[in-house]
C-alpha positions as CSV (number, residue, x, y, z in Angstrom):
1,X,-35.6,10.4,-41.5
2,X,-37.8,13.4,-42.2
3,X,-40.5,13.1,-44.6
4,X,-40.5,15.2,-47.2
5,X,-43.4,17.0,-48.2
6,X,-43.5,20.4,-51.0
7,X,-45.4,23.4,-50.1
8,X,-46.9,25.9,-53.0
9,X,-47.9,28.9,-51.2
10,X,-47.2,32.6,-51.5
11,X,-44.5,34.2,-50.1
12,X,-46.1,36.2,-47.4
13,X,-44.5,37.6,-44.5
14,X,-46.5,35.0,-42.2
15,X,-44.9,32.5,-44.3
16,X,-41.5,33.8,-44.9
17,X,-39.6,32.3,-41.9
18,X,-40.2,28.7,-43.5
19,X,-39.1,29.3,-46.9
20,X,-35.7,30.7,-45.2
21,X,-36.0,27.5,-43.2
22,X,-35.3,29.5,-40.0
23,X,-38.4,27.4,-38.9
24,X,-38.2,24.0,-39.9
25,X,-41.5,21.8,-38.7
26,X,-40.4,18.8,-36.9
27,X,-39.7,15.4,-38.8
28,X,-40.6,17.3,-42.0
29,X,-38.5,18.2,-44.9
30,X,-40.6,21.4,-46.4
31,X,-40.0,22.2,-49.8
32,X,-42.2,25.5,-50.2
33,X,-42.7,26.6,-53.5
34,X,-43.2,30.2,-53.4
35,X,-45.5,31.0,-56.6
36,X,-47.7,34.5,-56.6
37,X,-50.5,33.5,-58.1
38,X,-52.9,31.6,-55.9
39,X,-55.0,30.5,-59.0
40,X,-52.2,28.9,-60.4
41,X,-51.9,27.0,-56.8
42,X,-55.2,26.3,-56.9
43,X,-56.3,24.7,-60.1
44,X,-52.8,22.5,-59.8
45,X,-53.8,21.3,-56.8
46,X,-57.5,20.5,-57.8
47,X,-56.8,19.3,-61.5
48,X,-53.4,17.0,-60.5
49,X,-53.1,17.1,-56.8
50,X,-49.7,18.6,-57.8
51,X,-48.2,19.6,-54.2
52,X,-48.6,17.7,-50.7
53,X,-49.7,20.7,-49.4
54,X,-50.8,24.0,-50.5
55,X,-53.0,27.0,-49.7
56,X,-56.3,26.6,-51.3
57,X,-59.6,28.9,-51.7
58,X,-61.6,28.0,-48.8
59,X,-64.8,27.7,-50.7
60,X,-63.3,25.3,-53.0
61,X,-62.2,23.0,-50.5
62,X,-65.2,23.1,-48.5
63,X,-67.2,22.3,-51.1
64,X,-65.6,19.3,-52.6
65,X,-65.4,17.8,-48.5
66,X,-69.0,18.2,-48.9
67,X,-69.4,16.5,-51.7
68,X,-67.5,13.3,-50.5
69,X,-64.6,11.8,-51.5
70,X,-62.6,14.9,-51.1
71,X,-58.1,14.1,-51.8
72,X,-57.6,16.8,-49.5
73,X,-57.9,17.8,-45.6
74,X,-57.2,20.7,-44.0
75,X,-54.9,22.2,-41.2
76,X,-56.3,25.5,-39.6
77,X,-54.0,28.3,-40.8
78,X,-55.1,30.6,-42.8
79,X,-52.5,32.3,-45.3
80,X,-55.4,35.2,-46.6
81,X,-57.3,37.0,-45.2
82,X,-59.1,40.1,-47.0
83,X,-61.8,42.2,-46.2
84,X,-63.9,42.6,-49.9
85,X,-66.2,46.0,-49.4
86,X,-63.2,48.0,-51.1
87,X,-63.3,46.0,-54.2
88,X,-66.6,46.6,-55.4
89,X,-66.8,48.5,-58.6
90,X,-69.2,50.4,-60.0
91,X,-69.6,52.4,-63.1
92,X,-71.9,55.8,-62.1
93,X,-73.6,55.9,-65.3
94,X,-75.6,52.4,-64.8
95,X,-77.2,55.1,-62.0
96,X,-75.7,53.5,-58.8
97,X,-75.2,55.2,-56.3
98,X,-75.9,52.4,-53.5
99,X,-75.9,48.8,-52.9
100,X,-79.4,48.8,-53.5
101,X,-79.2,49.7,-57.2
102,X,-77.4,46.7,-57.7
103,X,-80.5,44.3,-58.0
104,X,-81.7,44.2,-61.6
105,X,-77.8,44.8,-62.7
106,X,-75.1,43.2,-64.7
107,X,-72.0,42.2,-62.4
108,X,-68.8,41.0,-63.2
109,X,-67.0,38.7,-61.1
110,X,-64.3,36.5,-62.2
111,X,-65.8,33.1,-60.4
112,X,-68.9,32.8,-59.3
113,X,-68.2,30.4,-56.5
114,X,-64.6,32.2,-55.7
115,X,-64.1,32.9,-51.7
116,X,-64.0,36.6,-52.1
117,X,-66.9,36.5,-54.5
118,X,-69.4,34.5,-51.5
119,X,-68.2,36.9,-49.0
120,X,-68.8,39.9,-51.3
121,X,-72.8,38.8,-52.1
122,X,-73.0,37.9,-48.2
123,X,-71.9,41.3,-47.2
124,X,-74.5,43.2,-50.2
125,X,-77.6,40.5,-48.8
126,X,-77.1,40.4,-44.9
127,X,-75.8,44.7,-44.6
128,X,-77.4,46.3,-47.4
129,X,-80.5,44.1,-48.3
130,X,-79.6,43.4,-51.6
131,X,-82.1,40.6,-54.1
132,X,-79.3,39.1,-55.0
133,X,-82.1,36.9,-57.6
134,X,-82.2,39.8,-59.8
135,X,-78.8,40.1,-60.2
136,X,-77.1,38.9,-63.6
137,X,-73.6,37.6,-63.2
138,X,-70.9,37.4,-65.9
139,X,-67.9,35.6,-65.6
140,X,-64.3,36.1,-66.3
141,X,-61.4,37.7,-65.7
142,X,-61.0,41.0,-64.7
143,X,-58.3,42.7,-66.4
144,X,-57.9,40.3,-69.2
145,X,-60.1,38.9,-72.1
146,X,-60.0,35.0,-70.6
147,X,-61.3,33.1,-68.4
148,X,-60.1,33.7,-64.4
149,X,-57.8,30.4,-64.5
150,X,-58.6,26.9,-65.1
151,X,-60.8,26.1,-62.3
152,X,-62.3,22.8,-61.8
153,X,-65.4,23.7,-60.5
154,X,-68.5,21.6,-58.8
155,X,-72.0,21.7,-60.4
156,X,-73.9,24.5,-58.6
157,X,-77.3,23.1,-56.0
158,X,-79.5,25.6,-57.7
159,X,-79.8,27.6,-61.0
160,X,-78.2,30.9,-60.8
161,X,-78.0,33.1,-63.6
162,X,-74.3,33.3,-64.7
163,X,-72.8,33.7,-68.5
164,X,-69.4,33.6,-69.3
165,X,-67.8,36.5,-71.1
166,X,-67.0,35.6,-74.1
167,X,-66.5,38.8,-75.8
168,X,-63.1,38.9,-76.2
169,X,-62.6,41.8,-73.7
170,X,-62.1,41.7,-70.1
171,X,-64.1,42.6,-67.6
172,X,-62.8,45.7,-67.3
173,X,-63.5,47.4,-70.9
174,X,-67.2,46.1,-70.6
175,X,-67.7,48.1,-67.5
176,X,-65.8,51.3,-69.3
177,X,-68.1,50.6,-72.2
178,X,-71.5,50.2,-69.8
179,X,-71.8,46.8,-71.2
180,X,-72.0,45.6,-67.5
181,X,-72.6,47.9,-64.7
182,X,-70.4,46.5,-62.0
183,X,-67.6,44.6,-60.6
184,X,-66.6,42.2,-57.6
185,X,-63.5,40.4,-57.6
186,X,-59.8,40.2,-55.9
187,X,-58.5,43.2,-57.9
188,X,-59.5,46.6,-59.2
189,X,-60.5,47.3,-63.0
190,X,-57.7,49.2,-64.9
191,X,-59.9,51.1,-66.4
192,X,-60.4,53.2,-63.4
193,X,-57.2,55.0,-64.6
194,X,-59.0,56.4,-67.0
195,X,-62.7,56.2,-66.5
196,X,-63.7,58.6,-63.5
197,X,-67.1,57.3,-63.5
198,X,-65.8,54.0,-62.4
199,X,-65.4,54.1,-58.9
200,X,-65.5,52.2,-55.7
201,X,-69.1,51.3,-54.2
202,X,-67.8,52.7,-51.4
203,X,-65.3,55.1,-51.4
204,X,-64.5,55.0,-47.5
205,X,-64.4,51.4,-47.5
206,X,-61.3,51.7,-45.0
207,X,-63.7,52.8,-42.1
208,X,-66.8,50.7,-43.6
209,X,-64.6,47.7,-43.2
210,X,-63.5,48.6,-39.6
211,X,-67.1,48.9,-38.9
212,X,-68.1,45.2,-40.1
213,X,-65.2,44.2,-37.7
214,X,-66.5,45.9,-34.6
215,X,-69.4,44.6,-35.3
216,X,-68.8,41.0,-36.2
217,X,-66.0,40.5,-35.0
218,X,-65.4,38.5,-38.6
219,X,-62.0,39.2,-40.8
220,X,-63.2,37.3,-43.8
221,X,-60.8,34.0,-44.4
222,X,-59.8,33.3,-48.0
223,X,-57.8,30.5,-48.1
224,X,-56.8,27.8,-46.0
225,X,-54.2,25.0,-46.3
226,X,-55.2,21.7,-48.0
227,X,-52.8,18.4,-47.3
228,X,-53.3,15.7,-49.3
229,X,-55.2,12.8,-47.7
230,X,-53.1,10.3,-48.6
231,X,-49.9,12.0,-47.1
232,X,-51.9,12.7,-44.0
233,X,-53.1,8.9,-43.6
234,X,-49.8,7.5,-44.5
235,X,-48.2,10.1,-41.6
236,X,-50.9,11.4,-39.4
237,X,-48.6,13.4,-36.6
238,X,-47.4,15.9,-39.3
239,X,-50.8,17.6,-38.8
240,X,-49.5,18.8,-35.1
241,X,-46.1,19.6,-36.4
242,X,-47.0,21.6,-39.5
243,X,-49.7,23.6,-37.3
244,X,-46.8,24.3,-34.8
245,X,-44.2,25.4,-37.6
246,X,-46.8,27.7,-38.9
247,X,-47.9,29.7,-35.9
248,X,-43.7,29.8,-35.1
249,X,-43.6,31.7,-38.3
250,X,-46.6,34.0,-37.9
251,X,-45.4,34.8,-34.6
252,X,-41.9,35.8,-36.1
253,X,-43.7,38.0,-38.8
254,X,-45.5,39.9,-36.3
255,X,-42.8,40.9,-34.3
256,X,-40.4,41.3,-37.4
257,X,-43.1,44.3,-38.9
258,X,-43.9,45.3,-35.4
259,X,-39.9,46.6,-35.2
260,X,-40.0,50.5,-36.2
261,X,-36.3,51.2,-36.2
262,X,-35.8,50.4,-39.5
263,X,-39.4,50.1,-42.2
264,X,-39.6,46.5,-42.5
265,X,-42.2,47.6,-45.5
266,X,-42.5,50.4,-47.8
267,X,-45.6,51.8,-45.6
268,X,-44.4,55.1,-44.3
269,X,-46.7,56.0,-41.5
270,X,-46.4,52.4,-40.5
271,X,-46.3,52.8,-37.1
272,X,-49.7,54.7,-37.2
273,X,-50.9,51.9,-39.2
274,X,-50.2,49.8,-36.2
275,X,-51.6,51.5,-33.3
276,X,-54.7,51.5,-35.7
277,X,-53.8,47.5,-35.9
278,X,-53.9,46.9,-32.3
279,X,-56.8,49.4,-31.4
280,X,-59.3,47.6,-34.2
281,X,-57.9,44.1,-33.8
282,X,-55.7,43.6,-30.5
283,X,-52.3,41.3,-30.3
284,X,-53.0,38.8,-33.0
285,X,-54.8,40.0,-36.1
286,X,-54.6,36.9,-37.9
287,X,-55.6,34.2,-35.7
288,X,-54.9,30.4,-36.5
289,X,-56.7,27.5,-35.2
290,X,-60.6,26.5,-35.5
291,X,-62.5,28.3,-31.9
292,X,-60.4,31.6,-32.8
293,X,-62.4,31.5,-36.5
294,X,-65.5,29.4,-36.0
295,X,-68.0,32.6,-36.9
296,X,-65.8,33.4,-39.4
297,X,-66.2,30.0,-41.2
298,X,-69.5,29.1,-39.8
299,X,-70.5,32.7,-41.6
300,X,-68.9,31.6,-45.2
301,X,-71.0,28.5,-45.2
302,X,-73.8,29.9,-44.8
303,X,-73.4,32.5,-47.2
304,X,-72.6,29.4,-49.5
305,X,-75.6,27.7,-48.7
306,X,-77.6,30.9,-49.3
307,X,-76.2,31.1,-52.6
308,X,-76.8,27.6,-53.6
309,X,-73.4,26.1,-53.5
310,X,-73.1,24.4,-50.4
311,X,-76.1,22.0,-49.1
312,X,-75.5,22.3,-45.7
313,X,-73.4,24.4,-42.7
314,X,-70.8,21.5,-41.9
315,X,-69.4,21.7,-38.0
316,X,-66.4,23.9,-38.1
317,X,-64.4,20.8,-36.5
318,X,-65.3,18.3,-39.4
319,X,-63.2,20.6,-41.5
320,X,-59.6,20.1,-40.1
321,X,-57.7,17.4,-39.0
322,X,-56.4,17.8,-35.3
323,X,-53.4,19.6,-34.2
């Protein structure tokens, strides 16, 4: 009999071939839940352990293994992937006009501990020496006057300054009005629709990004996927199958967009976009597996230690179960 196990993930083309069940992981009845909003995944999972498994912000995960007692382990596939220099915004009246006139700012972000948010602060530090001690943070959510989710969220190592907006405008409207003077997040502020002095740090972030990859060789990981421990003790070989399932569907995905007869996505110069693809990034741009992304993750953690929310770089293998 097949063990049944839900899935919340979103409905990305990597993942697509297992929500049509055209791969089906062996012994396992997958029920994915296909929900757009990776918050909404995220805080479910954290506050009720609502799914058996689900994708999950790296950080988050890391950090409560850390701390002991974690309900979750982790198979090495990665369902995000972003690079984060193109969603830094800035407003050009607070007088910035590099990362360097960030220190002594006011910056948005919706999460201080958020994946995208360490590699962001990683990136400003480590490329663009940026004190990131005299930055002030401000929390919340970008385009709206709330919080960003319903995060349950571990007690930082060291103080960092960080206020929540509480205003009762979003992000967004405090950078049109200069009340802060910048912005990292996941998304872009609306009110660069109206505002054209808010702008991205850096406009060409397309070749900037490119460059960080040539020379790192790092695609910045975002999420992972947390099973619960208790499903994993109780049936230990479904780490092997699930891993198995999931490269299966990648590997459909990739030849599926890779097939120019007919625009599998509304990207008209696509096939440009993929000889760009496999110049910058070769066969497989969105490796699974731990020795494919050990700088990658080994990178995040130290970023998180930097920035006082991890105490330690953890080996890359004590992260994921075997598969």
């Amino acid at each position: 009999m097949n063990i049944p196990l839900t899935f919340a993930s979103g409905l990305y083309d990597r993942m697509q071939p297992l929500y049509t069940r055209e791969v089906r992981p062996e012994g396992i009845d997958l029920n994915f839940l296909a929900i757009e909003a990776p918050r909404v995944i995220f805080d479910n999972m954290a506050r009720d352990q609502a799914y058996d498994l689900a994708e999950m912000s790296s950080s988050e995960f890391i950090t409560r293994l850390s701390a002991g007692g974690s309900p979750f382990v982790a198979l090495p596939v990665f369902p995000s992937r972003v690079f984060r220099h193109g969603f830094i915004s800035i407003n050009r009246k607070a007088g910035i006009r590099s990362p360097k006139d960030l220190e002594g700012k006011r910056i948005g972000v919706p999460l201080y501990t958020m994946t995208a948010a360490i590699w962001m602060r990683g990136h400003l530090e480590h490329d663009y020496g940026v004190d990131l001690s005299r930055v002030q943070w401000v929390e919340g959510s970008i385009n709206s006057p709330t919080s960003h989710g319903e995060p349950t969220v571990l007690p930082m190592l060291r103080s960092v300054p960080i206020e929540r907006n509480q205003s009762g405008k979003s992000l967004s409207q405090l950078l049109d009005e200069g009340l802060i003077d910048a912005i990292i997040g996941t998304t872009l502020p609306d009110a660069r629709k109206h505002n054209p002095d808010i702008v991205r740090l850096f406009p060409n972030f397309r070749e900037v990004e490119k460059d960080y990859y040539k020379r790192t060789g790092i695609f910045p990981i975002m999420h992972l996927l947390a099973l619960k421990r208790e499903t994993y003790e109780k049936h230990p070989h479904i780490g092997p199958a699930l891993f198995k399932a999931f490269c299966e569907s990648k590997a459909i995905a990739l030849k599926r967009m890779r097939n120019l007869a007919a625009l599998r996505y509304m990207l008209p110069w696509l096939g440009d976009d993929l000889d760009e693809l496999d110049e910058v990034f070769g066969d497989d741009p969105w490796p699974y597996g731990v020795e494919a992304n050990r700088v990658n993750l080994e990178t995040m953690m130290q970023y998180m230690v930097e920035q006082g929310i991890l105490k330690e770089v953890m080996p890359v293998e004590s992260l994921f179960v075997p598969v």
